[in-house]
C-alpha positions in Angstrom: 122.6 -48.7 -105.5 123.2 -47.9 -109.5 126.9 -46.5 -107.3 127.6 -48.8 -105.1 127.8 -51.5 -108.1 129.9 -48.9 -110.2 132.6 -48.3 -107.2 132.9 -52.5 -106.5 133.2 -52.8 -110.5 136.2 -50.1 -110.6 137.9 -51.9 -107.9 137.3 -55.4 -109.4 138.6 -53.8 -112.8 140.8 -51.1 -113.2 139.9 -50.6 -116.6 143.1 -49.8 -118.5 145.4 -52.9 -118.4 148.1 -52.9 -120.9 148.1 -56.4 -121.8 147.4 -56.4 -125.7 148.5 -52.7 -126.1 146.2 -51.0 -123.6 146.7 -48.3 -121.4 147.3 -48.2 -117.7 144.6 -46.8 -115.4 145.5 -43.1 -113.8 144.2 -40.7 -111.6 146.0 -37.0 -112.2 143.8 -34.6 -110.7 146.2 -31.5 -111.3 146.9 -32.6 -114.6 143.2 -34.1 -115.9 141.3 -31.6 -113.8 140.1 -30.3 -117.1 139.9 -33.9 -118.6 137.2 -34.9 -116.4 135.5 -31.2 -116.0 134.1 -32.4 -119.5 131.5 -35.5 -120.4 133.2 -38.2 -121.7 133.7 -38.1 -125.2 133.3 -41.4 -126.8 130.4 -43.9 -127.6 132.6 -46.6 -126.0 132.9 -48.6 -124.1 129.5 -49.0 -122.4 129.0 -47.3 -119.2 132.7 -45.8 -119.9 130.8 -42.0 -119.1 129.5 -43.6 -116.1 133.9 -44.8 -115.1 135.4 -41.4 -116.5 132.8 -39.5 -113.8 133.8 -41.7 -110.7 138.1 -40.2 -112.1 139.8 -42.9 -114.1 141.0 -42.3 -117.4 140.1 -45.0 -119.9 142.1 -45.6 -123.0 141.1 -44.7 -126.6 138.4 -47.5 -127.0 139.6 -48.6 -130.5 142.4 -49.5 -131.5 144.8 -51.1 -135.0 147.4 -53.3 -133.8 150.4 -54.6 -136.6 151.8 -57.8 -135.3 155.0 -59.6 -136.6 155.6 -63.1 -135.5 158.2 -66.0 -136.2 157.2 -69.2 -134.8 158.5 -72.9 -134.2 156.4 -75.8 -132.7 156.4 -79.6 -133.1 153.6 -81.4 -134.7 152.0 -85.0 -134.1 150.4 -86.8 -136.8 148.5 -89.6 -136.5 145.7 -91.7 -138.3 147.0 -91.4 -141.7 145.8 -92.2 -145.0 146.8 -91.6 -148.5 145.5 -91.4 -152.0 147.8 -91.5 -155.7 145.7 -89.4 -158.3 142.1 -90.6 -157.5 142.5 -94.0 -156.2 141.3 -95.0 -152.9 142.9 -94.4 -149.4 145.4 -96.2 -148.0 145.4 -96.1 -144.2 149.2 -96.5 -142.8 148.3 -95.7 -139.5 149.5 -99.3 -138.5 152.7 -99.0 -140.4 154.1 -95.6 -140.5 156.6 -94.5 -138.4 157.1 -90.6 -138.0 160.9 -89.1 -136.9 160.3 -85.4 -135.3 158.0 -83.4 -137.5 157.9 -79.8 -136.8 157.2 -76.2 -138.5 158.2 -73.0 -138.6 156.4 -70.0 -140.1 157.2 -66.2 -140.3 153.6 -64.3 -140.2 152.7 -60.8 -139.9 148.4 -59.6 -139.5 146.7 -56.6 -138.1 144.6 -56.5 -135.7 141.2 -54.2 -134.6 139.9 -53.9 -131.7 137.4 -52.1 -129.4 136.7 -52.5 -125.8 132.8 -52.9 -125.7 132.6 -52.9 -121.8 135.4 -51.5 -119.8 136.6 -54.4 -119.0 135.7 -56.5 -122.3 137.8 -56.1 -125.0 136.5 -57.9 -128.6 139.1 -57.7 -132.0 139.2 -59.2 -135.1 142.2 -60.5 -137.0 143.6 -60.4 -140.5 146.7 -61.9 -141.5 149.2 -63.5 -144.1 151.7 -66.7 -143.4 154.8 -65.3 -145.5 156.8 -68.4 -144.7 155.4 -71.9 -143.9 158.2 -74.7 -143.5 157.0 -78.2 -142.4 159.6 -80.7 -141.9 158.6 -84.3 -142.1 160.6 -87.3 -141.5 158.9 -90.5 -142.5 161.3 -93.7 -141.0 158.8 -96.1 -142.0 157.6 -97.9 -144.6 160.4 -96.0 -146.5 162.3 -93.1 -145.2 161.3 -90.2 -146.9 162.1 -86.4 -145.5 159.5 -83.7 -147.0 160.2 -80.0 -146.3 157.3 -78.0 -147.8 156.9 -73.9 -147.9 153.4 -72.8 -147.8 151.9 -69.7 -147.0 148.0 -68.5 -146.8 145.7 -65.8 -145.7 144.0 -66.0 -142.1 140.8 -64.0 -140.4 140.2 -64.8 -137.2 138.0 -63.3 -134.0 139.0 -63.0 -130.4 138.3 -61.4 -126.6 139.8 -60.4 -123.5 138.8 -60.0 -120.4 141.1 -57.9 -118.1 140.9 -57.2 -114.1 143.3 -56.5 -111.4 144.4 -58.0 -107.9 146.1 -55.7 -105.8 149.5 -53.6 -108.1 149.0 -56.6 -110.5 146.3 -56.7 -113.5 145.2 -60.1 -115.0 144.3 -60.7 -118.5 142.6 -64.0 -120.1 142.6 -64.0 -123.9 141.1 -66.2 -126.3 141.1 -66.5 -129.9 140.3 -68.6 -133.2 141.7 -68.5 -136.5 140.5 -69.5 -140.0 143.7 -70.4 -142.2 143.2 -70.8 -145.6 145.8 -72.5 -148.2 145.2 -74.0 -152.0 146.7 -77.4 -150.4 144.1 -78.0 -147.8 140.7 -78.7 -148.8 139.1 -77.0 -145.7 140.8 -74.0 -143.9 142.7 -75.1 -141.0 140.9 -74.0 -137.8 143.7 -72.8 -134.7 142.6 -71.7 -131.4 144.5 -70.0 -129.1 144.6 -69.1 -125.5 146.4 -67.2 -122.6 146.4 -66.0 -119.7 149.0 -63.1 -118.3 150.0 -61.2 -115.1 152.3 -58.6 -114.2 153.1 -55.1 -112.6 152.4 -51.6 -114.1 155.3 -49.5 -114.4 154.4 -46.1 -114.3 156.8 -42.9 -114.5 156.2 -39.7 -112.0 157.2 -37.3 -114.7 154.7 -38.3 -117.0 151.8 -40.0 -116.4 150.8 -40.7 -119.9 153.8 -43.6 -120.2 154.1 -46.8 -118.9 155.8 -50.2 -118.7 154.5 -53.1 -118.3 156.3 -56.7 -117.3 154.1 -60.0 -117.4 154.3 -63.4 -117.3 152.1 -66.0 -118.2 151.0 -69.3 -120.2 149.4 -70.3 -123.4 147.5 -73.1 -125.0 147.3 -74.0 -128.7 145.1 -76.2 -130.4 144.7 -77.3 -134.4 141.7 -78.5 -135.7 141.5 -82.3 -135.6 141.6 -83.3 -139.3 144.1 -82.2 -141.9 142.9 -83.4 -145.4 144.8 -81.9 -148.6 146.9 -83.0 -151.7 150.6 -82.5 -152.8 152.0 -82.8 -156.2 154.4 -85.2 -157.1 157.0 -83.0 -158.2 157.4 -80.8 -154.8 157.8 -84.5 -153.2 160.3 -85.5 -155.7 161.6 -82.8 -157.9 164.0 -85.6 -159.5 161.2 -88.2 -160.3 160.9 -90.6 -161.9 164.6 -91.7 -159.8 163.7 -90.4 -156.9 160.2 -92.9 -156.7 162.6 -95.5 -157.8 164.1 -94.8 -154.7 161.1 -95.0 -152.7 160.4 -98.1 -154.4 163.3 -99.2 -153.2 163.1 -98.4 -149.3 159.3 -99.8 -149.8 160.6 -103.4 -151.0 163.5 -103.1 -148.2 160.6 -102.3 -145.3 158.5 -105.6 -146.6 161.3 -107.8 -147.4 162.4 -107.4 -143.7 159.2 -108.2 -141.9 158.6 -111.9 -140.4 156.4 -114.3 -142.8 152.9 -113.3 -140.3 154.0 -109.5 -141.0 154.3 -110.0 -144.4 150.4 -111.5 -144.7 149.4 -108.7 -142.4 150.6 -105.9 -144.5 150.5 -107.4 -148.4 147.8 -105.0 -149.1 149.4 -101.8 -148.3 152.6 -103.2 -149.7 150.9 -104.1 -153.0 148.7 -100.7 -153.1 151.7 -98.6 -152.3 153.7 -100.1 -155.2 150.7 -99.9 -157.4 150.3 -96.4 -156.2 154.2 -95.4 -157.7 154.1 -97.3 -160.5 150.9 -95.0 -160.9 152.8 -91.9 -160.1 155.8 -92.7 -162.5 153.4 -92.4 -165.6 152.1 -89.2 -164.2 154.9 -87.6 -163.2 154.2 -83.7 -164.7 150.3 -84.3 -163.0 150.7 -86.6 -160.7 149.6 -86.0 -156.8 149.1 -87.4 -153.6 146.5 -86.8 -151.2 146.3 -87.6 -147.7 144.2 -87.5 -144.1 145.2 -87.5 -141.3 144.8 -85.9 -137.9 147.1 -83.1 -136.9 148.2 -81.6 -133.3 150.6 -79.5 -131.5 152.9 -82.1 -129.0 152.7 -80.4 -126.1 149.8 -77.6 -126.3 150.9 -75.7 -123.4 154.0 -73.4 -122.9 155.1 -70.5 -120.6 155.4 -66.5 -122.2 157.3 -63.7 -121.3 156.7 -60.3 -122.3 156.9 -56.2 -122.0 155.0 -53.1 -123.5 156.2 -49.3 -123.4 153.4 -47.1 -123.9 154.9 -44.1 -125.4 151.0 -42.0 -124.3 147.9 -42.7 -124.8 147.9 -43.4 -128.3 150.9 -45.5 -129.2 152.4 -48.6 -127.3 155.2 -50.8 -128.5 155.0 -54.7 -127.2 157.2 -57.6 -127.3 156.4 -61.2 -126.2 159.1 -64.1 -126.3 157.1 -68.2 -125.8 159.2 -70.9 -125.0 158.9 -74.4 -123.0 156.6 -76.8 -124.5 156.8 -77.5 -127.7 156.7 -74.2 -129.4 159.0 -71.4 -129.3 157.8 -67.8 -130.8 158.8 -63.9 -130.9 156.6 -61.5 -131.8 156.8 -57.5 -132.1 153.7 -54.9 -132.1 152.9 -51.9 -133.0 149.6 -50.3 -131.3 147.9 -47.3 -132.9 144.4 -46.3 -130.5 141.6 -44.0 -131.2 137.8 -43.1 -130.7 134.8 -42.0 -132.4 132.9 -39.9 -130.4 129.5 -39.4 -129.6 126.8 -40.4 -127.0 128.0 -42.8 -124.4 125.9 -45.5 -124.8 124.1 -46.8 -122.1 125.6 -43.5 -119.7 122.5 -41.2 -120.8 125.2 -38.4 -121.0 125.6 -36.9 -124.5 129.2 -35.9 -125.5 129.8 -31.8 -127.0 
């Protein structure tokens, strides 16, 4: 029975997808007629003794992974509030009128994984934002344009879970990071998921390399709420003129509004004006805080990508997102290994 279930899970799963640098599954008895003569070496993944026995050749079961990205996305925000210094918050959410906002960052992390069952696949992430821009374009109640450059650390966690129909494998991978930034009072929480398909590629000559095309599509997701502070001076480098300005496009917005509009919104009028006056006479630590909720326009988008794995050690992967709202590129560099020792769970001990 134990072999029936093993031979319907090979076939369900052949073992070695390539998506997120892995190998390729492969039977070469000429060439891995030794290969197999021996237990499997490796305490991972579970049961893997059990696969190697029935002839497929699993990947190294750990793995480092250097990822480079550059990525562009739109953003909307909504439910805004702000704060000058420590006053209290002003909610514009009724008067504030938003242009495009939209960000681009340049990031680079590494990534470890291991695949815990042959067809599981857990990794953990660690990464740095080198680049941040955020462009925002505030039409109303005074135009104002803000481009900011932040950058921050990240950890994050993820899985995948890989099978195969017929020549083509299937991957569904999910993860969620923690990114952490002075601005923002709590990290910002991102989650990310995909799914991919595509063929295996594999090369007569030499079965250790491979290429793999896939297609696919992704969803993004921030955290809800976005609270954090900015200080006056990387708003308005030239203050105190350039809050006479916004003084200026404030009295504009209100003076323009019919008389019912202009009882409606006195009290954000008055408690912005307050608010630069206040700003004016704290110009070197002055600051603005604000609330507001945060979230990517359109959360899905398509992906393209390709991996060449040199052998069974190294891989090279590219992946290009577009459609949506978000466009990305990213390049990786895939570095596998294993510790060996007992297969756990196969009752076979390795030599």
């Amino acid at each position: 029975m134990k072999k029936v279930f093993l031979f319907v899970l090979v076939s369900i799963f052949p073992w070695q997808l390539p998506i997120l640098a892995q190998n390729a599954p492969a039977r070469n008895a000429k060439k891995d007629s030794v290969y197999f003569s021996k237990p499997y070496p490796f305490i991972l993944p579970i049961m893997g003794s059990k696969v190697h026995n029935l002839g497929f050749k699993l990947p190294f079961p750990m793995g480092v992974m250097i990822n480079a990205l550059a990525v562009k996305q739109d953003l909307t925000l909504t439910n805004l509030k702000v704060g000058f210094n420590e006053s209290d918050w002003i909610e514009l959410d009724d008067v504030v009128t938003f242009d495009k906002i939209s960000s681009q960052a340049a990031t680079f992390n590494a990534r470890f994984d291991l695949w815990v069952l042959p067809f599981l696949n857990v990794y953990g992430i660690f990464g740095r934002t080198a680049d941040a821009d955020i462009d925002v374009n505030l039409v109303e109640p005074f135009p104002l344009n803000i481009t900011t450059s932040i950058g921050g650390n990240y950890v994050g966690y993820g899985l995948l879970l890989a099978g195969g129909v017929g020549p083509l494998f299937v991957s569904i991978d999910a993860n969620r990071t923690y990114n952490y930034n002075p601005r923002l009072d709590d990290p910002a929480k991102v989650f990310i998921a995909g799914m991919r398909t595509g063929p295996i590629i594999r090369f007569k000559n030499n079965a250790d390399m491979n290429v793999v095309i896939w297609a696919g599509a992704m969803y993004s997701h921030f955290n809800g709420e976005t609270i954090g502070s900015i200080n006056v001076l990387d708003i308005a480098p030239d203050a105190p003129g350039k809050i006479d300005e916004m003084q200026g496009d404030l009295d504009s917005w209100y003076d323009g509004l019919s008389a019912a509009q202009k009882i409606l919104y006195n009290g954000i009028y008055t408690r912005l004006s307050d608010g630069f006056t206040n700003l004016k006479g704290n110009i070197e630590t002055g600051y603005i805080r604000y609330d507001m909720t945060k979230e990517i326009t359109q959360p899905w988008n398509m992906l393209i990508g390709a991996q060449w794995q040199i052998n069974y050690r190294w891989q090279i992967r590219t992946e290009a997102q577009f459609l949506g709202s978000r466009t990305a590129a990213m390049l990786s560099l895939n570095y596998r290994f294993g510790v060996k020792g007992k297969n756990w769970l196969s009752g076979v001990s390795s030599k």
